[in-house]
Each structure stands twice: as structure tokens, then as C-alpha cells.
C-alpha positions in Angstrom: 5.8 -33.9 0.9 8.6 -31.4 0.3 11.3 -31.1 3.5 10.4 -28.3 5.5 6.5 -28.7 4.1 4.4 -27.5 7.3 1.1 -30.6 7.2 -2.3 -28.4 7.7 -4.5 -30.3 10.1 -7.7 -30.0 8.4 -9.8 -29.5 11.6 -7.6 -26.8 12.9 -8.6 -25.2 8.9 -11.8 -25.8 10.1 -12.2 -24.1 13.0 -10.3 -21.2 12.1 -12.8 -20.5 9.4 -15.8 -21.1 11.7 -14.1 -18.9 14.5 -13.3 -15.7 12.3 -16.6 -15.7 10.2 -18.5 -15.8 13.4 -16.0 -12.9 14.8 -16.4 -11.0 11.4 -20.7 -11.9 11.7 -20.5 -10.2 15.6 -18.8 -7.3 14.1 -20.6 -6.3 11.7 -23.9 -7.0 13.4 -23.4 -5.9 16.7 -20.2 -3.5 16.5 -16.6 -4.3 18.4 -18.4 -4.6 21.8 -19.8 -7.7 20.6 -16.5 -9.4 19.5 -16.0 -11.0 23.1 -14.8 -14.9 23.1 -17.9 -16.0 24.8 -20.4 -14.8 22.3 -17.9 -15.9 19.3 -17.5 -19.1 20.6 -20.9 -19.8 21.4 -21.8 -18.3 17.6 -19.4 -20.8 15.8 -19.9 -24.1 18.1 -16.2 -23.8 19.3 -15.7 -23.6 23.5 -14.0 -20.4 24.8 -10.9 -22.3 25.6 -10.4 -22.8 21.7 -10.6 -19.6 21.3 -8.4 -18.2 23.9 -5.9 -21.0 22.6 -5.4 -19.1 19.0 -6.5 -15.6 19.9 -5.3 -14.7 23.7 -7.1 -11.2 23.7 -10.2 -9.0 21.6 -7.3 -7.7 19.6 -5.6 -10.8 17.9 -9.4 -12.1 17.0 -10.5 -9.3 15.2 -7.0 -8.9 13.7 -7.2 -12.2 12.3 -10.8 -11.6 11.1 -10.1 -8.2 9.0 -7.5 -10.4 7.5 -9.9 -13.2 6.5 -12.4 -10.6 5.5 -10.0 -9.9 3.1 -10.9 -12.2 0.5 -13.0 -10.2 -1.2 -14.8 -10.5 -4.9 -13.3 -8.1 -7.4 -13.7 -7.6 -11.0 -11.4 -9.6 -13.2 -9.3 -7.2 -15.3 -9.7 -7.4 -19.5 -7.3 -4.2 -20.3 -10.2 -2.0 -20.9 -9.9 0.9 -18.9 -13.2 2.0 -18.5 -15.3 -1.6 -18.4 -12.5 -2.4 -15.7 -13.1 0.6 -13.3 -16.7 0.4 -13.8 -16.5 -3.0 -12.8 -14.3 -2.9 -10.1 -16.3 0.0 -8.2 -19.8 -2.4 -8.7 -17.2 -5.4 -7.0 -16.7 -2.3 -4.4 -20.8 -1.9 -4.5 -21.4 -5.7 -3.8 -19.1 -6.2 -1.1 -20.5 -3.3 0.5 -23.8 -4.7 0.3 -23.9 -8.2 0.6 -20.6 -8.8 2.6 -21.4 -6.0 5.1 -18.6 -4.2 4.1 -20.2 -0.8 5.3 -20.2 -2.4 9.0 -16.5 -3.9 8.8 -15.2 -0.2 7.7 -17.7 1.9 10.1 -16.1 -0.4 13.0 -12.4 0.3 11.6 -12.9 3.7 11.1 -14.5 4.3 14.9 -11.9 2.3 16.4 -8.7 2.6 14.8 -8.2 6.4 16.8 -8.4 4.8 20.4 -7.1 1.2 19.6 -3.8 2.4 17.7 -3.3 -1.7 16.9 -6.1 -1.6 14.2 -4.8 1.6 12.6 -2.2 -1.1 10.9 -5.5 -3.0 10.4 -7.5 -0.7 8.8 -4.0 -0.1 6.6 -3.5 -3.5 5.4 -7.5 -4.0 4.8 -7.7 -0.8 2.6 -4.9 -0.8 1.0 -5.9 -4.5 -0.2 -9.3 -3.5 -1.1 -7.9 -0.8 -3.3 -5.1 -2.8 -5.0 -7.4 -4.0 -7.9 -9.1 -0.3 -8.7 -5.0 1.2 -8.2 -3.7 -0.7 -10.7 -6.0 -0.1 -13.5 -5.3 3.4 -12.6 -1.3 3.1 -13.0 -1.7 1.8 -16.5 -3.6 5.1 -17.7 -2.8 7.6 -15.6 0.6 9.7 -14.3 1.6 8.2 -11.0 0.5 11.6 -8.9 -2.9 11.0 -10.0 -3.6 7.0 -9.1 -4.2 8.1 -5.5 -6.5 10.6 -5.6 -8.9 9.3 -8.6 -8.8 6.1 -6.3 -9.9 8.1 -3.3 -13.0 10.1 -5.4 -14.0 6.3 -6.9 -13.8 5.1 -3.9 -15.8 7.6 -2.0 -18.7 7.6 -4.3 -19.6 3.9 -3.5 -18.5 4.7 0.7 -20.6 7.9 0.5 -23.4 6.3 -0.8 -23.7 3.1 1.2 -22.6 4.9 4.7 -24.6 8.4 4.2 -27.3 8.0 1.8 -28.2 3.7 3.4 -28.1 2.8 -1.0 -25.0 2.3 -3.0 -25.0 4.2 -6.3 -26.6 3.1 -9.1 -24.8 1.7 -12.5 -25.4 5.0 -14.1 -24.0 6.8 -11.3 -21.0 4.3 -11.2 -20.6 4.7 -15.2 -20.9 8.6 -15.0 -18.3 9.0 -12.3 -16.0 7.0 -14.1 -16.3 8.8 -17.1 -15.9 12.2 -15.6 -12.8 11.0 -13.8 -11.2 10.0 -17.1 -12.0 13.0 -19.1 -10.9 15.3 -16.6 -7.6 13.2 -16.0 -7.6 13.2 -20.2 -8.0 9.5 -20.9 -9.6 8.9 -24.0 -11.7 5.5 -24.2 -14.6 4.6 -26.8 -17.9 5.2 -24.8 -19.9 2.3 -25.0 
């Protein structure tokens, strides 16, 4: 082991996992009043004293979860503009779906305003989830334009999972892209 190598006690791994998928499962099933350490702990098996041990408040839990959410699926880049937006924003479409995305951002979004700790939160998490779809934008467009064609993307997949209860569907997904595109003037071979 290299000097100064920290050893990862494989149970402590283990728990951590258990603890903030059960605190992420609470949240986006029964909103932030159900994030409490007793209904956490009792969801992932662990005793309340565990919990209090790594995450002393509400706060630090669901921190630590948004951080683990995190890991989401995203397209795998292949320099094609187009095919790379278009498959990032049915990533976005997935996630929103079967991760429960739409939850984890409805709870953010209600409670960042009167719990200023999860504005930094809800920061960190969006900024991450847009990474990916930002820099396929920076390699075709000027730099002025990569935030806002990221925010109109974005907001077709967050409009139509939060407001219409469907995300959109691949033609929707295609057809915004393109229009994006040709009104920022990037040419690409329509396939």
C-alpha cells in the first residue's frame, strides 16, 4: 500500500451505500419530511445510532445523498454533435424516469429557498448533471451560447416529466435538437 494510502473498511463502504440509497428512496417517495434517521435507518437495516454517527443532522444525510445520487447514466460521447445531444437529453429522459430524478429535483427545487445549505446542493447536483450535455455544446457553439441552448435542452425533458407526468418522445427529443442547432447555425448531416 502506498504511504499515506487511507485502507477503506469494506463494511463502512457498505453501509454508506445502504444508508444514502434508502435516504435518496425516502426522498423521492415521500418528499424531505420523510428523510428522518428513524425511518432511514429502519429502511436500510442500519440502527439510528449509525446513522447519527456519520450524519449528525437531516442536512448532512441528504447532502451526502444528492452527492451519491450523482452517479448518474449519461451518453458516451462519439464527436457527433447531433447523435451526442440527442443522446445525452434521452440519458436526461431515463434518469428522470427510472432514477426518479423528477422527485430528487422537485425536492431541491422546493427546499433550496428556505434551507439556504442545499442551494450549494442543488448547485453542485445541476451543474454535474449538465456537465456531459455543456461540453458537447462548447465544441460547436460560441461560449455565450452553451448556457442557454443547455437551459432550453434541458427544460424540454424537465417540462415534460414535471408538467405534462411523460418525458418527450424521441421525435420530440430529435426535433428540439435540430431546431437548436439550426438556429445557433450548426450544420450536421440529418440522419
Amino acid at each position: 500500500m502506498a504511504a499515506g494510502a487511507e485502507v477503506v473498511d469494506a463494511r463502512v463502504v457498505r453501509t454508506r451505500r445502504d444508508v444514502l440509497r434508502a435516504a435518496l428512496d425516502e426522498l423521492v417517495e415521500g418528499g424531505w419530511d420523510a428523510v428522518t434517521h428513524a425511518r432511514v435507518a429502519a429502511r436500510a437495516g442500519y440502527s439510528k445510532a449509525t446513522l447519527y454517527t456519520h450524519w449528525p443532522d437531516r442536512l448532512a444525510l441528504v447532502r451526502d445523498a444528492f452527492a451519491d445520487f450523482g452517479d448518474m447514466p449519461h451518453h458516451t460521447p462519439t464527436g457527433d454533435v447531433r447523435g451526442d445531444l440527442v443522446g445525452e437529453l434521452t440519458s436526461f429522459r431515463t434518469a428522470m424516469r427510472e432514477r426518479r430524478l423528477d422527485r430528487a429535483l422537485a425536492v431541491l427545487a422546493e427546499r433550496a429557498g428556505p434551507v439556504p445549505e442545499l442551494v450549494d446542493v442543488r448547485a453542485r447536483f445541476v451543474e454535474e448533471g449538465e456537465r456531459p450535455l455543456r461540453e458537447v455544446l462548447a465544441g460547436a457553439l460560441p461560449d455565450g451560447l452553451v448556457a442557454p441552448v443547455s437551459a432550453m435542452l434541458c427544460g424540454l425533458v424537465v417540462h415534460s416529466v414535471l408538467l405534462r407526468g411523460e418525458g418527450p418522445s424521441d421525435a420530440d427529443v430529435e426535433s428540439a435538437v435540430d431546431l437548436v442547432l439550426a438556429g445557433a447555425g450548426v450544420r450536421w448531416t440529418a440522419g
